[in-house]
HTML snippet that shows the backbone in 3Dmol.js (N, CA, C, O; Angstrom):
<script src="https://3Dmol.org/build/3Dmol-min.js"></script>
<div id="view" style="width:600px;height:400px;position:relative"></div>
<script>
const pdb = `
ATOM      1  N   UNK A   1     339.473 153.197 124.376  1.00  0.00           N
ATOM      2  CA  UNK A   1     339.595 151.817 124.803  1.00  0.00           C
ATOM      3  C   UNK A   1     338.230 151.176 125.018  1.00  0.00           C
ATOM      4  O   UNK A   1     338.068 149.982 124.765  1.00  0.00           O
ATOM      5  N   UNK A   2     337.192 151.985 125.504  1.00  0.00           N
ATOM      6  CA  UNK A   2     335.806 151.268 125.807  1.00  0.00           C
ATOM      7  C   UNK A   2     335.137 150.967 124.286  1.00  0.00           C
ATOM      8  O   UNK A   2     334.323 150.044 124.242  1.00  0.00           O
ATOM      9  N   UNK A   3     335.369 151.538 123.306  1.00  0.00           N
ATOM     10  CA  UNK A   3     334.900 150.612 121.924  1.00  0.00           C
ATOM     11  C   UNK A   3     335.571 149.384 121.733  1.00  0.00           C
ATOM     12  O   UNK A   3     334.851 148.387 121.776  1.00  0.00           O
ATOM     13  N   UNK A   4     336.733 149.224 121.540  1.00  0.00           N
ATOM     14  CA  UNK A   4     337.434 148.441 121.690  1.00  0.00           C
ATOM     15  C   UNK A   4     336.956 146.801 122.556  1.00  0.00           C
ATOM     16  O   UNK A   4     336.843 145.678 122.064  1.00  0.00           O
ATOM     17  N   UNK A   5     336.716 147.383 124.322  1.00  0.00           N
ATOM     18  CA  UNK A   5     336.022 146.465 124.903  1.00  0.00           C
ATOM     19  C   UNK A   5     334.270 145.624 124.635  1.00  0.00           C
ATOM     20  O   UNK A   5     333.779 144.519 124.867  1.00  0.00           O
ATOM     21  N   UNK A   6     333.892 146.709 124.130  1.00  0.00           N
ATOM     22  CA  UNK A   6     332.578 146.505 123.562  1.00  0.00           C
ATOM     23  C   UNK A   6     332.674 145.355 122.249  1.00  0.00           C
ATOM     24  O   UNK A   6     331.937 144.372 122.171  1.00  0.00           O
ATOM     25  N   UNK A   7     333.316 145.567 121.650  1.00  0.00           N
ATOM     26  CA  UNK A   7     333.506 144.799 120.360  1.00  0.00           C
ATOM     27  C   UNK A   7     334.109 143.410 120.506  1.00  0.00           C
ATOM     28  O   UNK A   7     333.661 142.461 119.862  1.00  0.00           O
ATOM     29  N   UNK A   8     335.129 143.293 121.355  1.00  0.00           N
ATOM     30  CA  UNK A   8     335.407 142.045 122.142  1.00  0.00           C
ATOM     31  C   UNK A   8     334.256 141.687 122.905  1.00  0.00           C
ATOM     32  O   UNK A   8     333.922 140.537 122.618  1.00  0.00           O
ATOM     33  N   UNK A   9     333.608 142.144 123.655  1.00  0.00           N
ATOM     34  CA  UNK A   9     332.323 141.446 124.325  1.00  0.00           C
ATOM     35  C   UNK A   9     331.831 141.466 123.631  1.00  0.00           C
ATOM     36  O   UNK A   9     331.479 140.288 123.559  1.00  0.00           O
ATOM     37  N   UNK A  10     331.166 142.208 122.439  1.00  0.00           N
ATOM     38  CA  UNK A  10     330.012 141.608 121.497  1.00  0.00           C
ATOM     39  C   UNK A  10     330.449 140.614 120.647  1.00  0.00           C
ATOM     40  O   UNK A  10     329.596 139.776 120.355  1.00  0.00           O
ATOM     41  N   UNK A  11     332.023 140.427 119.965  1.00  0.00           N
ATOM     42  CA  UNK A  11     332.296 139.027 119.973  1.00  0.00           C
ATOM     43  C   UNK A  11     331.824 137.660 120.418  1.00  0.00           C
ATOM     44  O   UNK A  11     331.290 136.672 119.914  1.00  0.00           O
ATOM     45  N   UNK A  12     332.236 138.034 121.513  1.00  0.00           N
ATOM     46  CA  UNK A  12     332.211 136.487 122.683  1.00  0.00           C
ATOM     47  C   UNK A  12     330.315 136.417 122.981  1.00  0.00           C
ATOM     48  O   UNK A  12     329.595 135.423 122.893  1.00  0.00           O
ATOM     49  N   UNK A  13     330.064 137.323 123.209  1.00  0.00           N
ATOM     50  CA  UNK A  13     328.139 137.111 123.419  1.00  0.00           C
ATOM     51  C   UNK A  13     327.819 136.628 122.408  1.00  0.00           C
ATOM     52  O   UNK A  13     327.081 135.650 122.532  1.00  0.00           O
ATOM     53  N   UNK A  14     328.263 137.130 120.687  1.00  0.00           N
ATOM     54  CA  UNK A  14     327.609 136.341 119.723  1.00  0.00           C
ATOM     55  C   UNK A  14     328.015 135.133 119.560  1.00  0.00           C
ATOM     56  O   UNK A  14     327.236 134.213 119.311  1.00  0.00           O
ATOM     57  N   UNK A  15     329.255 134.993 119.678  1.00  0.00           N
ATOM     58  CA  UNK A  15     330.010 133.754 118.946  1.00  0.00           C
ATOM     59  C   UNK A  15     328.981 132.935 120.663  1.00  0.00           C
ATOM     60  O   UNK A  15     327.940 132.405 120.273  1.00  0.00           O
ATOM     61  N   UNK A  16     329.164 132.815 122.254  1.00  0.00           N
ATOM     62  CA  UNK A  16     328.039 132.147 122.563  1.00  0.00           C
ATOM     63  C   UNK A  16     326.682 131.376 122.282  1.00  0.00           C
ATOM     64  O   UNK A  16     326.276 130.215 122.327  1.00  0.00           O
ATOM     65  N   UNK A  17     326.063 132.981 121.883  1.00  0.00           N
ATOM     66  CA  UNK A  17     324.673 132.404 121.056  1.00  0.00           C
ATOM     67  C   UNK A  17     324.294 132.021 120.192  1.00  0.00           C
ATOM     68  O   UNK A  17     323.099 131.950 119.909  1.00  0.00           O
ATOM     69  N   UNK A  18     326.027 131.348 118.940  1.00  0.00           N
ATOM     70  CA  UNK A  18     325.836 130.901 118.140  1.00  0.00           C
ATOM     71  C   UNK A  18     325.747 129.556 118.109  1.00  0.00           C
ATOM     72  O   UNK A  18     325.107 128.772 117.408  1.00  0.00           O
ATOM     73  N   UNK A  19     326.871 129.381 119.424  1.00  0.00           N
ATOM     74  CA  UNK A  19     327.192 127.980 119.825  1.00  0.00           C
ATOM     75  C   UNK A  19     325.665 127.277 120.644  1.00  0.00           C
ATOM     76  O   UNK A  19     325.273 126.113 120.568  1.00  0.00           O
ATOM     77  N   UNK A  20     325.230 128.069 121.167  1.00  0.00           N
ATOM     78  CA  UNK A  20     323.742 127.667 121.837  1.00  0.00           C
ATOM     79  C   UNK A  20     322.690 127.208 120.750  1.00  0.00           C
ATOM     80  O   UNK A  20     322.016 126.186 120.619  1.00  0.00           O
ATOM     81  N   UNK A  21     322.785 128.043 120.231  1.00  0.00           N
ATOM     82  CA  UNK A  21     321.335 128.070 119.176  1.00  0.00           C
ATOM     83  C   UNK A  21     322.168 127.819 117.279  1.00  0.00           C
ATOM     84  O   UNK A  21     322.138 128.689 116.409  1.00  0.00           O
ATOM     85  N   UNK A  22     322.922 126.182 117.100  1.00  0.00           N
ATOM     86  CA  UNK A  22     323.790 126.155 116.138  1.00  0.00           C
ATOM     87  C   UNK A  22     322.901 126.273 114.640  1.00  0.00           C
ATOM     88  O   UNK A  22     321.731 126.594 114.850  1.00  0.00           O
ATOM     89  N   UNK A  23     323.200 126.099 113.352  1.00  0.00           N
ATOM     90  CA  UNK A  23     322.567 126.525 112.617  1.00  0.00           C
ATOM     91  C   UNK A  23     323.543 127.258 111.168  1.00  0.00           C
ATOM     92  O   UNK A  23     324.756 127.470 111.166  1.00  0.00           O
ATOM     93  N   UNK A  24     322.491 127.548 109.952  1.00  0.00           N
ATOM     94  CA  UNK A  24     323.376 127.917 109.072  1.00  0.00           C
ATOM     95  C   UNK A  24     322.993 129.856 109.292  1.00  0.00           C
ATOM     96  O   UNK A  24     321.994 130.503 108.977  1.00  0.00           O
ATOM     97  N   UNK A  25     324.451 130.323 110.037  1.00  0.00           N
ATOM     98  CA  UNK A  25     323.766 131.278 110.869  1.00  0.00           C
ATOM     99  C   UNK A  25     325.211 132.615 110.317  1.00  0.00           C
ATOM    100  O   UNK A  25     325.884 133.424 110.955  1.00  0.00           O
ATOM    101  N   UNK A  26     325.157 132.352 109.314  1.00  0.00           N
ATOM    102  CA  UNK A  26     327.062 133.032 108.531  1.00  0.00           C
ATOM    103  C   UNK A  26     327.443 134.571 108.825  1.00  0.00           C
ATOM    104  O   UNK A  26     326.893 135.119 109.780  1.00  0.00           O
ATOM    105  N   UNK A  27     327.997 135.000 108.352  1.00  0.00           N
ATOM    106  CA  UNK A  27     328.338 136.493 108.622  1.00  0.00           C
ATOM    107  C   UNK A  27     329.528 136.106 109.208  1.00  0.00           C
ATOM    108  O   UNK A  27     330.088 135.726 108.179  1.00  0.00           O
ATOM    109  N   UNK A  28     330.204 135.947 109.938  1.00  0.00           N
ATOM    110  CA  UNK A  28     331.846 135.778 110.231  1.00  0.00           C
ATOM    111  C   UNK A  28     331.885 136.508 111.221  1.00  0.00           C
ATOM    112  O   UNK A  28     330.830 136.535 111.854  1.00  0.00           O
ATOM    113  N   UNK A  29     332.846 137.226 111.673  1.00  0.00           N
ATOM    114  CA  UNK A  29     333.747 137.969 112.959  1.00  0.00           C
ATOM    115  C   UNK A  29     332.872 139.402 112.590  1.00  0.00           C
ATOM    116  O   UNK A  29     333.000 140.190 113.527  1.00  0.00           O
ATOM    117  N   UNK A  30     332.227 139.823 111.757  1.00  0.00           N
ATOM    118  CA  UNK A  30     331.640 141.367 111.940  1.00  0.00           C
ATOM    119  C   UNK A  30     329.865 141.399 112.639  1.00  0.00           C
ATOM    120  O   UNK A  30     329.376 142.148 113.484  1.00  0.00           O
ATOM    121  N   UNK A  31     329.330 140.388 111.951  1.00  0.00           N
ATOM    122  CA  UNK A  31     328.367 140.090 112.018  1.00  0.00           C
ATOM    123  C   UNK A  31     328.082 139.136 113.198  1.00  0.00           C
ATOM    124  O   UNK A  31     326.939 139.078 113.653  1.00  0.00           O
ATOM    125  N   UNK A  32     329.257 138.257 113.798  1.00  0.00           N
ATOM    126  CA  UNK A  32     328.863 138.074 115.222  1.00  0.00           C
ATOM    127  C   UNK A  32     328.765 138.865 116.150  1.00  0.00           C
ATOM    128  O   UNK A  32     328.046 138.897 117.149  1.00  0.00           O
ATOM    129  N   UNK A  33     329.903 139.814 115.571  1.00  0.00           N
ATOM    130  CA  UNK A  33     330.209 140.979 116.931  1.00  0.00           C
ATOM    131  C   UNK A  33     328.735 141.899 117.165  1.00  0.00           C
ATOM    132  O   UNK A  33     328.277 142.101 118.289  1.00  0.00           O
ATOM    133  N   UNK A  34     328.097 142.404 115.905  1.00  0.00           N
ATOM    134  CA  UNK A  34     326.676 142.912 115.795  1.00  0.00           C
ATOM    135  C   UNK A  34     326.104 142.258 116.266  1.00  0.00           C
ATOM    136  O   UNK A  34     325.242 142.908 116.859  1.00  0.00           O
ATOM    137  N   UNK A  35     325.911 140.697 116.521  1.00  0.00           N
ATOM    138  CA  UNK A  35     324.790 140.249 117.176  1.00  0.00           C
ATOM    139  C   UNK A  35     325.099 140.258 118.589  1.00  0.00           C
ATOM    140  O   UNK A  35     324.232 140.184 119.460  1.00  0.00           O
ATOM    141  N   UNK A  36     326.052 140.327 118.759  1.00  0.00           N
ATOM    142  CA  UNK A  36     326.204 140.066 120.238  1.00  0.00           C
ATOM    143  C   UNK A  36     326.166 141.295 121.073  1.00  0.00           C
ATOM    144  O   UNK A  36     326.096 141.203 122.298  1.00  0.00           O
ATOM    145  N   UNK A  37     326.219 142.779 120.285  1.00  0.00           N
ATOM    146  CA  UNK A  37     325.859 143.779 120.842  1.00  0.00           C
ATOM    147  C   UNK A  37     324.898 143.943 120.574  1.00  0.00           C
ATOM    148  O   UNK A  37     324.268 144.428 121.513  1.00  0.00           O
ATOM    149  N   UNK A  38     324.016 143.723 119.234  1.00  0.00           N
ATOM    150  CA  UNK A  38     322.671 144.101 119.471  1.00  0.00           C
ATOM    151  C   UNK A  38     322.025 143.313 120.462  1.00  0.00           C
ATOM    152  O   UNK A  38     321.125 143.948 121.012  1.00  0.00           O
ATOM    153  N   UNK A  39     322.212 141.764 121.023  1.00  0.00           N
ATOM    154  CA  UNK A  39     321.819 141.084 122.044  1.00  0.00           C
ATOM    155  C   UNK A  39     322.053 142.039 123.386  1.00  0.00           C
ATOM    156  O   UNK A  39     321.254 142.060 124.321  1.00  0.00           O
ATOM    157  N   UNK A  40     323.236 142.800 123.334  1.00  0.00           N
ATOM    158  CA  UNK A  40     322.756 143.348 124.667  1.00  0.00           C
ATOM    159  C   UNK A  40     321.543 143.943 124.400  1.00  0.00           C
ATOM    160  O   UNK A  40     320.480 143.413 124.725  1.00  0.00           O
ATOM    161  N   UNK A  41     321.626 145.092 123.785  1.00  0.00           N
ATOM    162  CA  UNK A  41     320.257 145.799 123.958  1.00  0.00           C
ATOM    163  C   UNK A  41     319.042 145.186 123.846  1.00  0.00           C
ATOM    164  O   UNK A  41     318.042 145.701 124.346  1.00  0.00           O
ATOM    165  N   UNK A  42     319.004 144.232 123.300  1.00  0.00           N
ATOM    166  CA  UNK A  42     317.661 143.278 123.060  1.00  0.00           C
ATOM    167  C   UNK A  42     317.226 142.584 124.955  1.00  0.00           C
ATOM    168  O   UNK A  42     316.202 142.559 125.638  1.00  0.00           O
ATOM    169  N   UNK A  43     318.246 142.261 125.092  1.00  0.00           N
ATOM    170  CA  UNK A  43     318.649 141.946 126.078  1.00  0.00           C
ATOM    171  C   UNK A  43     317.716 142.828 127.707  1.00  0.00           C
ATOM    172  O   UNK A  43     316.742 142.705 128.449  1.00  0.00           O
ATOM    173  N   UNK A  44     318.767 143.579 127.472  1.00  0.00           N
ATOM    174  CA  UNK A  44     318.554 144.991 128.220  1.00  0.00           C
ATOM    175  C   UNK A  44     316.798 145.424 128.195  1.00  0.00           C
ATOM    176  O   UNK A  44     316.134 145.679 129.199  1.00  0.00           O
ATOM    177  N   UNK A  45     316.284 145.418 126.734  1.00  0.00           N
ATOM    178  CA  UNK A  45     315.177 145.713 126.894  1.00  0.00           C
ATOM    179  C   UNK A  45     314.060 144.989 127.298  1.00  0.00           C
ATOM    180  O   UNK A  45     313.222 145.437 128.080  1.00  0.00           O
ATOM    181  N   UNK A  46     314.015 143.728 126.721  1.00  0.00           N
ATOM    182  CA  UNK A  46     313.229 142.204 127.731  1.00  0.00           C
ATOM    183  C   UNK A  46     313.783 142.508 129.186  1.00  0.00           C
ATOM    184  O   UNK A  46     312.834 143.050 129.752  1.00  0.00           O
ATOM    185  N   UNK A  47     314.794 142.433 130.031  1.00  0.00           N
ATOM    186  CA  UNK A  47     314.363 142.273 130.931  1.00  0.00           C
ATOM    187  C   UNK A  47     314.114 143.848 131.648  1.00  0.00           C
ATOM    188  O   UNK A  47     313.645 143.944 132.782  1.00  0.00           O
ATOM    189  N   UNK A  48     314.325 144.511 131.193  1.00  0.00           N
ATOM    190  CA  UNK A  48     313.821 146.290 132.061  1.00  0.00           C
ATOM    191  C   UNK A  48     311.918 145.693 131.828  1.00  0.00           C
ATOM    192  O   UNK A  48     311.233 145.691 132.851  1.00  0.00           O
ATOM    193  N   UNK A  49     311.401 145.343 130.787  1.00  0.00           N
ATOM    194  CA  UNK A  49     310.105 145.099 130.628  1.00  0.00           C
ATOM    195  C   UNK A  49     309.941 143.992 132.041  1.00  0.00           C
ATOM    196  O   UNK A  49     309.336 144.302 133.067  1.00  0.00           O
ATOM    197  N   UNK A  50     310.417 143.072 131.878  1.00  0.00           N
ATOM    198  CA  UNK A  50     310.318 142.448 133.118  1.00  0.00           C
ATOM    199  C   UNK A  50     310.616 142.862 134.278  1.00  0.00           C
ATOM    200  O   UNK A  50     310.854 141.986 135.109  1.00  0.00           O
ATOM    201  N   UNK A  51     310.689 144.107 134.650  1.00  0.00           N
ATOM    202  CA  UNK A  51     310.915 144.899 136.079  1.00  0.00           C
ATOM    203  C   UNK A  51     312.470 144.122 136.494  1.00  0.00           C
ATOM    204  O   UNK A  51     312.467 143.770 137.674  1.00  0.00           O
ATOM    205  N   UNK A  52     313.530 143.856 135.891  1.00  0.00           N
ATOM    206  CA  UNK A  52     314.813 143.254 136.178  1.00  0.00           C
ATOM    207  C   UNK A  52     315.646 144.596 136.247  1.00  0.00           C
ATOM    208  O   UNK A  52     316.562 144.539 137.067  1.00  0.00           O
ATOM    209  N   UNK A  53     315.540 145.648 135.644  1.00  0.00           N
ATOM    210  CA  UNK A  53     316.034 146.941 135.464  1.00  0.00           C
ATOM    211  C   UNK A  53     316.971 146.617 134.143  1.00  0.00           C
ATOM    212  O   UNK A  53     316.712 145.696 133.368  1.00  0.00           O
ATOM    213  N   UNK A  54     318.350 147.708 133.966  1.00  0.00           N
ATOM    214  CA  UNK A  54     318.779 147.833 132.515  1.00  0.00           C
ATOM    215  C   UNK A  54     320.138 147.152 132.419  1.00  0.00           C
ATOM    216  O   UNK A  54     320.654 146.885 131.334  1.00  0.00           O
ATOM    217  N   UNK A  55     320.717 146.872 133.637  1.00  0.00           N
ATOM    218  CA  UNK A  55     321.631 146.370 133.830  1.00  0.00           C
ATOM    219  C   UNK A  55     321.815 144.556 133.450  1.00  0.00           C
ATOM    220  O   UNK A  55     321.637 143.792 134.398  1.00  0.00           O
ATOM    221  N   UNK A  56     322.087 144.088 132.382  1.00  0.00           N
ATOM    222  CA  UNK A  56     321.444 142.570 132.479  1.00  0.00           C
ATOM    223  C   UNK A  56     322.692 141.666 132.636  1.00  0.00           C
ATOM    224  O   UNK A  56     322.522 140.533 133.085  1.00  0.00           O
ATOM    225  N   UNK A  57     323.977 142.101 132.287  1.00  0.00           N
ATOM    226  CA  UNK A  57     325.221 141.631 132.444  1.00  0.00           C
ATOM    227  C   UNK A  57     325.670 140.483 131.234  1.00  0.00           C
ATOM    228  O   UNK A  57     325.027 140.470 130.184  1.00  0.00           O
ATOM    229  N   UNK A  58     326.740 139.583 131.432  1.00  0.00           N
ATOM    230  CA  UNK A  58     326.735 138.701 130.384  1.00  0.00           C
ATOM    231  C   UNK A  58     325.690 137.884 129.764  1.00  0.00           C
ATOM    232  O   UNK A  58     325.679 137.645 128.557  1.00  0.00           O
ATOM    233  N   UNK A  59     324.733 137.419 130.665  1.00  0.00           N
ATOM    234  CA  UNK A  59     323.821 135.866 130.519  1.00  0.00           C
ATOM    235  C   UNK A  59     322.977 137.124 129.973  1.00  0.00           C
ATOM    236  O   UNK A  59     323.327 137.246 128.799  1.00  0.00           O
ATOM    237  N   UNK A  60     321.964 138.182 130.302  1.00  0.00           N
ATOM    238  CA  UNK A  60     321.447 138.786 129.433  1.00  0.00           C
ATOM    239  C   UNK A  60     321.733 139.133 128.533  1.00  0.00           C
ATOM    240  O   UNK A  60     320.873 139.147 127.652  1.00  0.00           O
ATOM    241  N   UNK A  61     322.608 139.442 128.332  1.00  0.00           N
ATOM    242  CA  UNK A  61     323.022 139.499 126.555  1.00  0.00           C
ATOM    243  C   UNK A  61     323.204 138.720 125.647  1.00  0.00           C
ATOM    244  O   UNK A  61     323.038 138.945 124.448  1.00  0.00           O
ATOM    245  N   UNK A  62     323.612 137.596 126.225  1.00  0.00           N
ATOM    246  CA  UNK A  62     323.462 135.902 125.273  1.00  0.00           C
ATOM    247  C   UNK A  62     322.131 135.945 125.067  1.00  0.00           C
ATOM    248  O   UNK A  62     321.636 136.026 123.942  1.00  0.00           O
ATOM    249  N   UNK A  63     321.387 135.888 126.275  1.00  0.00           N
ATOM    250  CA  UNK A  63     319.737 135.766 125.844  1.00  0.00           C
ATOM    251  C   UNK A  63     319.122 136.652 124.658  1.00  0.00           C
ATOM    252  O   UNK A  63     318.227 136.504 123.826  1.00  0.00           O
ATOM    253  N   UNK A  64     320.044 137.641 124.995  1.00  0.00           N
ATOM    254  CA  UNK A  64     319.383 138.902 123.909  1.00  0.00           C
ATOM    255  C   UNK A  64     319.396 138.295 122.080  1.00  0.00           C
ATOM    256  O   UNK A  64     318.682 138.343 121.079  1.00  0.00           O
ATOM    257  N   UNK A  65     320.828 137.700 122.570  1.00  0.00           N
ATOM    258  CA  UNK A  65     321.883 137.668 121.146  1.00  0.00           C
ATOM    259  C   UNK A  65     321.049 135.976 120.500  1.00  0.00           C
ATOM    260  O   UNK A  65     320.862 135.792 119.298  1.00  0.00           O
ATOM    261  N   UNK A  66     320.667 134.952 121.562  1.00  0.00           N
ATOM    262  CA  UNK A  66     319.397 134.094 121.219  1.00  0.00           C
ATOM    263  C   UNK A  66     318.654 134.195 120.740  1.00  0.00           C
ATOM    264  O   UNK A  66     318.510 133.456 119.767  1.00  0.00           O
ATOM    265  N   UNK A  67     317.624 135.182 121.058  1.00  0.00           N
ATOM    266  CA  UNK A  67     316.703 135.309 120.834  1.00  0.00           C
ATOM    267  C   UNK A  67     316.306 136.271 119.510  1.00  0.00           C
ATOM    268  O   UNK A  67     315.309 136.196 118.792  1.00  0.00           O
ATOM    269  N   UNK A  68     317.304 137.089 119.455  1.00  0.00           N
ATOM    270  CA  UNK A  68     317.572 137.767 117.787  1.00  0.00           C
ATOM    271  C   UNK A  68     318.095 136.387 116.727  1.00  0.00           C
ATOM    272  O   UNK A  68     318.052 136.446 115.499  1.00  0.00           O
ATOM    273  N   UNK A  69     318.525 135.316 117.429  1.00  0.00           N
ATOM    274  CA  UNK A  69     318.732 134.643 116.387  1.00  0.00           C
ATOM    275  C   UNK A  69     317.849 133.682 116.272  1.00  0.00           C
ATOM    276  O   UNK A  69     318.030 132.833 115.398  1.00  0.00           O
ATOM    277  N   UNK A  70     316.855 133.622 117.017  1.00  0.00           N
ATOM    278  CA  UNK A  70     315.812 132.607 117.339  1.00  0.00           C
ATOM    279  C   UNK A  70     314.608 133.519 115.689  1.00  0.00           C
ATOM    280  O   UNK A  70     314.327 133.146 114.550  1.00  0.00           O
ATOM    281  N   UNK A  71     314.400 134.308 116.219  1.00  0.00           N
ATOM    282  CA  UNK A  71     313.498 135.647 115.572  1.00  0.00           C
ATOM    283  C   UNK A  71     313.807 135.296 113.716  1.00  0.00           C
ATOM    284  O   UNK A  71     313.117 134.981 112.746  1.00  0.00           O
ATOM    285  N   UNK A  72     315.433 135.616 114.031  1.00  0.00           N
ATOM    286  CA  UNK A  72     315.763 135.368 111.955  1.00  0.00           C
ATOM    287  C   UNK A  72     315.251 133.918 112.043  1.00  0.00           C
ATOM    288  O   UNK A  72     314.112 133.732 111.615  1.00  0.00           O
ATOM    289  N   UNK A  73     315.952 132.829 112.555  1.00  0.00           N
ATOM    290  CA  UNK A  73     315.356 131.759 111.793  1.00  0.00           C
ATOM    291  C   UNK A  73     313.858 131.562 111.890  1.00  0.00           C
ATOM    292  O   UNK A  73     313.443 130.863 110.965  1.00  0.00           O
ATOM    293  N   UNK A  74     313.249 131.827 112.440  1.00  0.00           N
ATOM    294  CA  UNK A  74     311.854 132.047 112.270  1.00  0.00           C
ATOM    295  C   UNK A  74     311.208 133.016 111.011  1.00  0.00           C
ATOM    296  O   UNK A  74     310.086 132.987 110.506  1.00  0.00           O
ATOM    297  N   UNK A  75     311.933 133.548 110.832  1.00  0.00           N
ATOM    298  CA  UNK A  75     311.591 134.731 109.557  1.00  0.00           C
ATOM    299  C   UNK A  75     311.648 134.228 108.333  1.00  0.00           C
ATOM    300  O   UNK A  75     310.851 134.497 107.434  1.00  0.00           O
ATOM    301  N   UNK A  76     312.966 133.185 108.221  1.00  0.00           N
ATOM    302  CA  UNK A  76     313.767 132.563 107.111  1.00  0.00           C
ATOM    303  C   UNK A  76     313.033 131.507 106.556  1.00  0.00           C
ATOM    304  O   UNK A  76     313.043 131.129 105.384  1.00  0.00           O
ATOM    305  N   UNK A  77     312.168 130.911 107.841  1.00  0.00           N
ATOM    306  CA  UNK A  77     311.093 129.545 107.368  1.00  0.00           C
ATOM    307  C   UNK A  77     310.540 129.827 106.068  1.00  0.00           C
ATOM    308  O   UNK A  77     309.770 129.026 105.538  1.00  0.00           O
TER     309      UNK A  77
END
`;
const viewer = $3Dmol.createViewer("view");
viewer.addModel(pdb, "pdb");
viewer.setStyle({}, {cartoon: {color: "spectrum"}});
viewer.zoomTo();
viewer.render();
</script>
């Protein structure tokens, strides 16, 4: 059941940081769900660097899942 939950939250974190940061940003329902879990860990790791520890909860993981999408369109220029 905890994959399951993971994949629904990495859903909803990406499909978030898509809506934040809008854009021609495609991949569909697999490729949001990847961003929104790799945003945790992205996440997770900015703020442990910032002495916040590893725990970052929802809003860190949007940030995470931002800022990986901030990164591609910057790449894409």
């Amino acid at each position: 059941m905890g994959i399951l939950w993971t994949i629904l939250i990495g859903f909803i974190v990406g499909a978030v940081a898509k809506f934040i940061m809008p854009g021609p940003n495609g991949g569909g329902f697999v490729m949001t769900t990847v961003l929104g879990i790799a945003g945790s860990f992205v996440g997770s790791f900015v703020f442990s660097l910032l002495g916040f520890g590893g725990g970052v909860g929802f809003v860190g993981s949007v940030i995470g899942a931002v800022l990986i999408l901030w990164i591609a369109k910057s790449l894409n220029k």
